[in-house]
N, C-alpha and C positions, 0 to 999 in steps of 0.2 A: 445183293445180287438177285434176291428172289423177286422183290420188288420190280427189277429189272427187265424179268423172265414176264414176270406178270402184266406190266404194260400192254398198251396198245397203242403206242408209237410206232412209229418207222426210223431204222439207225441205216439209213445208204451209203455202203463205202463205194468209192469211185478211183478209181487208177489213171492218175492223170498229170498232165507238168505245170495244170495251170490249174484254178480253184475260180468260181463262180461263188464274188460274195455279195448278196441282194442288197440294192441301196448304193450301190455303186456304176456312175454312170458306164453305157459300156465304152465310150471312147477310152476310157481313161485302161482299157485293157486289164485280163485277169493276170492276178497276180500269179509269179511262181512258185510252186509250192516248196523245191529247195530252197530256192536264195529267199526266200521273203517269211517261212514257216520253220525249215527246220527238215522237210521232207513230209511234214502231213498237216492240214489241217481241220479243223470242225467248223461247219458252221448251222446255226440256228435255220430252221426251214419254218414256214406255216404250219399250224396245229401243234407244236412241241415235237417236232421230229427233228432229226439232224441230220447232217450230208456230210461225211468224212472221208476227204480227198486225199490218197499219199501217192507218191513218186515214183514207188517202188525202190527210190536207191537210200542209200546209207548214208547215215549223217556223222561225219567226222569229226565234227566239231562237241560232241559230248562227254563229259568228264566225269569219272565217279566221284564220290564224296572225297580223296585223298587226291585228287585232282589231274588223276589220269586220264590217260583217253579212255573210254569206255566204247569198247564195238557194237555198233549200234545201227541195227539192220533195220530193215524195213516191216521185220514182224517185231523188233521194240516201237519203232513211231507208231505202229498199229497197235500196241497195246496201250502205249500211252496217249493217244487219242480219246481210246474207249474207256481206259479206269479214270483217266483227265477230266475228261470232255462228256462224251456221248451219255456213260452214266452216269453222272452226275447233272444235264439236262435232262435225261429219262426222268427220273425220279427224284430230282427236284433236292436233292440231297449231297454233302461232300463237302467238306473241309475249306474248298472253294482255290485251293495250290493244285497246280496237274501234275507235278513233279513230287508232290508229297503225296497223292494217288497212286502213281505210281508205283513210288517205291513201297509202299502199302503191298504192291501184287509182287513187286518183284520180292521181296523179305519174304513173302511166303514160298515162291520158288527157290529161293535161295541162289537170287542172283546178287551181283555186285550192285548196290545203290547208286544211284545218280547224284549228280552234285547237284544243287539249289543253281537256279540262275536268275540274279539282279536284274539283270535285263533279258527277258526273254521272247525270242522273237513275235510270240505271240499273243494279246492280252488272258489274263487270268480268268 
């Protein structure tokens, strides 16, 4: 985390239903960030910065490790974006799973773990 703090990147979160990913014609339209993400995405910018778009709404579809539903608000795709995603392009470090990230942050809060997902909407 200190690494983190220590940067001199930029981490842009954006509120938004759709996601602007570079390299993609624009005819072909930006994707949703529910139905095609999960409710949040990351994506890579110039310089080593990143742009981290969420929805604002709750993703339903998440299960804990025993394969529950796990309620899963819009400040969880927010953190699993950022323990996921955003730090681990800061600083160029992490396990390279967003979901083993995560539950890294969540075991220290002492929340419920998330299940692993084989197929996940987003790549690794």
């Amino acid at each position: 985390m200190d690494k983190t703090i220590a940067s001199k990147r930029v981490a842009e979160v954006e509120l938004s239903k759709t996601v602007r990913v570079p390299g993609v014609p624009e005819n072909y339209g930006d994707p949703d960030v529910d139905q095609n993400f999960g409710g949040g995405a990351t994506v890579p910018q110039p310089g080593g910065n990143t742009k981290t778009t969420i929805s604002g709404n709750s993703n339903t579809k998440v299960k804990d490790v025993d394969g529950r539903p796990l309620p899963y608000g819009p400040e969880d795709i927010l953190m699993h974006e950022f323990t996921g995603h955003v730090f681990r392009r800061i600083i160029g470090e992490g396990n390279g799973d967003a979901i083993d990230e995560e539950n890294e942050a969540r075991e220290e809060m002492n929340l419920p773990l998330r299940e692993f997902e084989s197929n996940p909407p987003h790549p690794r």
